[in-house]
mmCIF file of the C-alpha atoms, coordinates in Angstrom:
data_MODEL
# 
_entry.id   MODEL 
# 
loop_
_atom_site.group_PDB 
_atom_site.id 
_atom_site.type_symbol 
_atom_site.label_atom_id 
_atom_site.label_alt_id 
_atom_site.label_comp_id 
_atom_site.label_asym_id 
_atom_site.label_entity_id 
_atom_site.label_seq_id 
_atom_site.pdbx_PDB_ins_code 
_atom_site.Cartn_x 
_atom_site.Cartn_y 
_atom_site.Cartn_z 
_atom_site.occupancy 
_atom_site.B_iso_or_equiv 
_atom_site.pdbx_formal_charge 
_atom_site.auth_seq_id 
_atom_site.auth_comp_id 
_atom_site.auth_asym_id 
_atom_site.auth_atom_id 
_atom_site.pdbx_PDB_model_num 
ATOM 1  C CA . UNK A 1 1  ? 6.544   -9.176  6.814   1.00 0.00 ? 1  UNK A CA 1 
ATOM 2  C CA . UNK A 1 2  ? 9.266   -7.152  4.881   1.00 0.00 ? 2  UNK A CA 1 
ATOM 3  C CA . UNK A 1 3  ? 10.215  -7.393  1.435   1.00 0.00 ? 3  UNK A CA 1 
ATOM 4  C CA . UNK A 1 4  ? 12.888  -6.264  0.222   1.00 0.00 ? 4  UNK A CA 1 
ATOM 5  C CA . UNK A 1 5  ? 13.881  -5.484  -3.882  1.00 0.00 ? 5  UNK A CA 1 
ATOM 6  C CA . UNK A 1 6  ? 16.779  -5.179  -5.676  1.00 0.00 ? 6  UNK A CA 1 
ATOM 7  C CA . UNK A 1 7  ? 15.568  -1.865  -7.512  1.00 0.00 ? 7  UNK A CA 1 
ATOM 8  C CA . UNK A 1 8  ? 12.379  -0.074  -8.130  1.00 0.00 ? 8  UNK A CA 1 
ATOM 9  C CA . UNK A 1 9  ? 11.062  -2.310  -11.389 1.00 0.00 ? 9  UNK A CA 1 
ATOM 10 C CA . UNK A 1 10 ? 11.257  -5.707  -9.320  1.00 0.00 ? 10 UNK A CA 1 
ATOM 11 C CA . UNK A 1 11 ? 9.323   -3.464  -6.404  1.00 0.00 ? 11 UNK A CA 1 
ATOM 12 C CA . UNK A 1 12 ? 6.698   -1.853  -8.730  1.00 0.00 ? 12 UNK A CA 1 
ATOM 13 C CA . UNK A 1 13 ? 5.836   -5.202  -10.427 1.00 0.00 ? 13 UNK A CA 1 
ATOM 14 C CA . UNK A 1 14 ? 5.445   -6.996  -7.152  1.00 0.00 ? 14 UNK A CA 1 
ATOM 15 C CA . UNK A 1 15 ? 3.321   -4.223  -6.204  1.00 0.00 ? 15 UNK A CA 1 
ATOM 16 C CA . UNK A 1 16 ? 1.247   -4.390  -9.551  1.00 0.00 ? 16 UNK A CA 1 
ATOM 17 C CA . UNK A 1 17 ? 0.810   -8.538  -8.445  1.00 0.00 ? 17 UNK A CA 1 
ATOM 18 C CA . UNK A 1 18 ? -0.350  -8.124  -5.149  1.00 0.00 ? 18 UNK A CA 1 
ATOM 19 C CA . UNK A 1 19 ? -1.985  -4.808  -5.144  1.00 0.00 ? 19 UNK A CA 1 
ATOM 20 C CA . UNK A 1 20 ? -6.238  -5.414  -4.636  1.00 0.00 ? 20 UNK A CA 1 
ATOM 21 C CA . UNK A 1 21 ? -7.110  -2.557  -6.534  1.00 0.00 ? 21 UNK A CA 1 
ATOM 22 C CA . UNK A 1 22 ? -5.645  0.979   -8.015  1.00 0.00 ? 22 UNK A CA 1 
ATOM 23 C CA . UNK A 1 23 ? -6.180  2.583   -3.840  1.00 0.00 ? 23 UNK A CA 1 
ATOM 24 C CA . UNK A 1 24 ? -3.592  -0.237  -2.452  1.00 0.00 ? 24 UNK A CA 1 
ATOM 25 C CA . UNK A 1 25 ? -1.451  -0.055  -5.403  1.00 0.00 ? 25 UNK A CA 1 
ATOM 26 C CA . UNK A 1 26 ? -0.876  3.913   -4.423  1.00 0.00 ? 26 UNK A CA 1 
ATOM 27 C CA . UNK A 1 27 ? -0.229  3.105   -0.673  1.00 0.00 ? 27 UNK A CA 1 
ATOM 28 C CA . UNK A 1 28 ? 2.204   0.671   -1.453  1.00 0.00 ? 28 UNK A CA 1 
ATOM 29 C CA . UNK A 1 29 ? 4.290   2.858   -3.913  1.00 0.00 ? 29 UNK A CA 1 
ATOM 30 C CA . UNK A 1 30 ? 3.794   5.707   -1.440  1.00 0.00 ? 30 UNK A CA 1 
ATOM 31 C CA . UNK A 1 31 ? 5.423   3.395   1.448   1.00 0.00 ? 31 UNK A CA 1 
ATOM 32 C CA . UNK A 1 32 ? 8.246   2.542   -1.384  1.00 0.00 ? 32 UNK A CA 1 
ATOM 33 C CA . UNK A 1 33 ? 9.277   5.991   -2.366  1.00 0.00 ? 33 UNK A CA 1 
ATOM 34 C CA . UNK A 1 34 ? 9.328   6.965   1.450   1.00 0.00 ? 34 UNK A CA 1 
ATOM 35 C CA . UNK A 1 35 ? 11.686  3.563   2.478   1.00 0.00 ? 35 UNK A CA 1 
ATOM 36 C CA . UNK A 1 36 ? 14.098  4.187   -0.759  1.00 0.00 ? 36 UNK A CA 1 
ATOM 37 C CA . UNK A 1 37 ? 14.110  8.117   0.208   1.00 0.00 ? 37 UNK A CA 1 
ATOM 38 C CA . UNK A 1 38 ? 14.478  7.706   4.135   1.00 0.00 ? 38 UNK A CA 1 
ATOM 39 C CA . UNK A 1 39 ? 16.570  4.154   4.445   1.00 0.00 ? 39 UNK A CA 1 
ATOM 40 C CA . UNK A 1 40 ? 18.434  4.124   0.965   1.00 0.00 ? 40 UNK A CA 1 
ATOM 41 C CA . UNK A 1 41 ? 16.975  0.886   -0.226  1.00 0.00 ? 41 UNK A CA 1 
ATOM 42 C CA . UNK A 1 42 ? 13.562  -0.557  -1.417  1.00 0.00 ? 42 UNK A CA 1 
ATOM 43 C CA . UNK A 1 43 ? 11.397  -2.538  0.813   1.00 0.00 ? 43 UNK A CA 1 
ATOM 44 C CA . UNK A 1 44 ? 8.265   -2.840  1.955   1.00 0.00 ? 44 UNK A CA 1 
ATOM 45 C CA . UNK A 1 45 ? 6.131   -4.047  5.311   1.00 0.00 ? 45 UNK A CA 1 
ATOM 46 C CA . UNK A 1 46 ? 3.524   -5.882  4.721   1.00 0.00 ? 46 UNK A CA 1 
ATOM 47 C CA . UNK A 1 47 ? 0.724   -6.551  7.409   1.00 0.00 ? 47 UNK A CA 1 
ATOM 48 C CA . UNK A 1 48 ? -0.867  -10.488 7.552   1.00 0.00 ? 48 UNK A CA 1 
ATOM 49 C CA . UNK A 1 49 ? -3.747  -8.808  6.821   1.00 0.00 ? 49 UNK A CA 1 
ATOM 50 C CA . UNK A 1 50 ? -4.563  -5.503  4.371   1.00 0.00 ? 50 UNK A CA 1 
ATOM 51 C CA . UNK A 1 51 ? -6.551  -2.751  6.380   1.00 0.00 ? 51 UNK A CA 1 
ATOM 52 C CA . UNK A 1 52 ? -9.431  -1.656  4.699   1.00 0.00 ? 52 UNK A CA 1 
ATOM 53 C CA . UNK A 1 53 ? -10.896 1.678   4.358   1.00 0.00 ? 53 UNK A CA 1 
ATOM 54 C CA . UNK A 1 54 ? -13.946 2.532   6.371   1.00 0.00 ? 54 UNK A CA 1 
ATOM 55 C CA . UNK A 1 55 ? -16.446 5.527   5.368   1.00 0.00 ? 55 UNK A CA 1 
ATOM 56 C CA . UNK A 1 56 ? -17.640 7.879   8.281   1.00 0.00 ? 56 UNK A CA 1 
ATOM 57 C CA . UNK A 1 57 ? -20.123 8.730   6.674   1.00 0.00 ? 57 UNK A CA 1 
ATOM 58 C CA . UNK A 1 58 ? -24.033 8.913   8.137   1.00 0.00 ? 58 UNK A CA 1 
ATOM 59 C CA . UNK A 1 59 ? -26.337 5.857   7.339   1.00 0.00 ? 59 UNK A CA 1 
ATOM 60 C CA . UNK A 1 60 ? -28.868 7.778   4.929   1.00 0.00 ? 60 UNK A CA 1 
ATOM 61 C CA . UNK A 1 61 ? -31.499 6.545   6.694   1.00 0.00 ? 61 UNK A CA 1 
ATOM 62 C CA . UNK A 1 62 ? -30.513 8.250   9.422   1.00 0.00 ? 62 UNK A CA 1 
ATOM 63 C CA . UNK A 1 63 ? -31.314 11.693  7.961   1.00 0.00 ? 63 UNK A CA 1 
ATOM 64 C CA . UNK A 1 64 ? -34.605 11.254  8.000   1.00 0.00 ? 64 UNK A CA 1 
# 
């Protein structure tokens, strides 16, 4: 889906809405500035679904 605002305010208080937490909030500005920078205008694409970030990390119980 693709949103588009008519200036950054309206696009920052969406964000601040629908953002799940402070980590999504930062991806979606991110994806803002680089739209307005690249294409002239803000707008955003948004997935059906938000990824979700996945730690690599070893079990600990692993490390045994």
């Amino acid at each position: 889906m693709k949103i588009r605002f008519n200036g950054r305010l309206e696009a920052i208080e969406w964000i601040a809405n629908y953002a799940e937490n402070e980590g999504q909030f930062e991806v979606l500005r991110e994806q803002l500035n680089f739209n307005h920078i690249y294409e002239g205008f803000y707008f955003l694409k948004i997935e059906e679904e938000m990824g979700e970030v996945v730690s690599l990390d070893k079990n600990p119980r692993e490390s045994r």
